[in-house]
Structures are given as structure tokens and as C-alpha cells.
C-alpha positions in Angstrom: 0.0 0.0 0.0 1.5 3.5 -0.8 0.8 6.6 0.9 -2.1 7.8 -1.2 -3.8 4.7 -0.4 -3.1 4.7 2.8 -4.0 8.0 2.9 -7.6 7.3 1.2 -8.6 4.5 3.6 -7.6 6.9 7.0 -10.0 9.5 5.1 -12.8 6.9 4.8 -12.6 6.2 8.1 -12.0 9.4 10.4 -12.6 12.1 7.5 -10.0 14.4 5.8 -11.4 17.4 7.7 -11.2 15.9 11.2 -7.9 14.1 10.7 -6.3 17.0 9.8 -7.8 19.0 12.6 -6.0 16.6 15.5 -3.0 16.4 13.3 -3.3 19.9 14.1 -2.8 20.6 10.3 -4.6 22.0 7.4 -6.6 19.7 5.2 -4.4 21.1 1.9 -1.3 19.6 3.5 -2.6 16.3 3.3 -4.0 16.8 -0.1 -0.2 17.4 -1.2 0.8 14.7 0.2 -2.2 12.5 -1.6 -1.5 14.4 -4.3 2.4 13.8 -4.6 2.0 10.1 -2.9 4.3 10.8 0.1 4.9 11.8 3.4 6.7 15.1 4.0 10.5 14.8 4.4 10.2 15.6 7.9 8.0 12.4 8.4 11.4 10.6 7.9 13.9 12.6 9.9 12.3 12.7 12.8 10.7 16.3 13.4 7.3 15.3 12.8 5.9 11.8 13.5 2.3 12.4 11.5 2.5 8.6 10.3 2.7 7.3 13.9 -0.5 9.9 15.1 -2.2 8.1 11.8 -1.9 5.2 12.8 -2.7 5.4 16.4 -5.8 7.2 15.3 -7.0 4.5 12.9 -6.5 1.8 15.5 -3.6 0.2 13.3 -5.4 -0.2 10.2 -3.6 2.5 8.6 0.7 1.4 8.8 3.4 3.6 9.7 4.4 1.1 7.0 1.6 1.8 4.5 2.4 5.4 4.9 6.2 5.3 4.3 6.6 2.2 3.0 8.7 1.2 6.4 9.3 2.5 9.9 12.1 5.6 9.6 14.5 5.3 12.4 12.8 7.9 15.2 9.4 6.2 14.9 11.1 2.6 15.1 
């Protein structure tokens, strides 16, 4: 799974809008990153850990994995 479909099942299940809000993010960020199919680069160096909050969120059904495509070294 890549990270626009990762991206698309998290949306089906909390809704764009509200993920975003306890991201504490803007909806259009996440749209770029549909829209590019990938995290931001500071998903993998550590400064943010959005993947991991996604995941927690969706109760494990959406990957750090799925997101990435595997766990970067501060989320590990």
C-alpha cells in the first residue's frame, strides 16, 4: 500500500477534515501529500511523526508502514 492509499482508507474512516484538525494541520497539506504520494521529508527525519498519530488514530489499520513504506529510524 502506498501513501495515497493509505491516505484514502484513513480519510474513509476518520474524514479528511477531522484528521487533519487533531494532526493539528490544514486539510491542503494532506492533499499534497495524496496528491504527490508521500509523506513530508520531515515524516522521515524525525521532526514530525504524522505517520505514527495516523496510525494510532485509525487503530492500526492504517501502517506507519503503508504510509512510508517502512518505519524511519525515530518512529522505530
Amino acid at each position: 500500500m502506498g501513501t495515497r492509499a493509505g491516505l484514502d482508507k484513513a480519510f474513509k474512516m476518520i474524514g479528511k477534515t477531522k484528521l487533519a484538525a487533531k494532526l493539528g494541520i490544514s486539510y491542503q497539506s494532506m492533499d499534497r501529500w495524496h496528491d504527490y504520494d508521500e509523506m513530508p521529508c520531515t515524516e522521515y527525519n524525525g521532526k514530525t511523526m504524522y505517520s505514527k498519530q495516523i496510525e494510532e488514530l485509525t487503530g492500526g489499520q492504517v501502517t506507519i508502514v503503508d504510509l512510508c513504506g517502512f518505519v524511519p529510524p525515530p518512529q522505530a
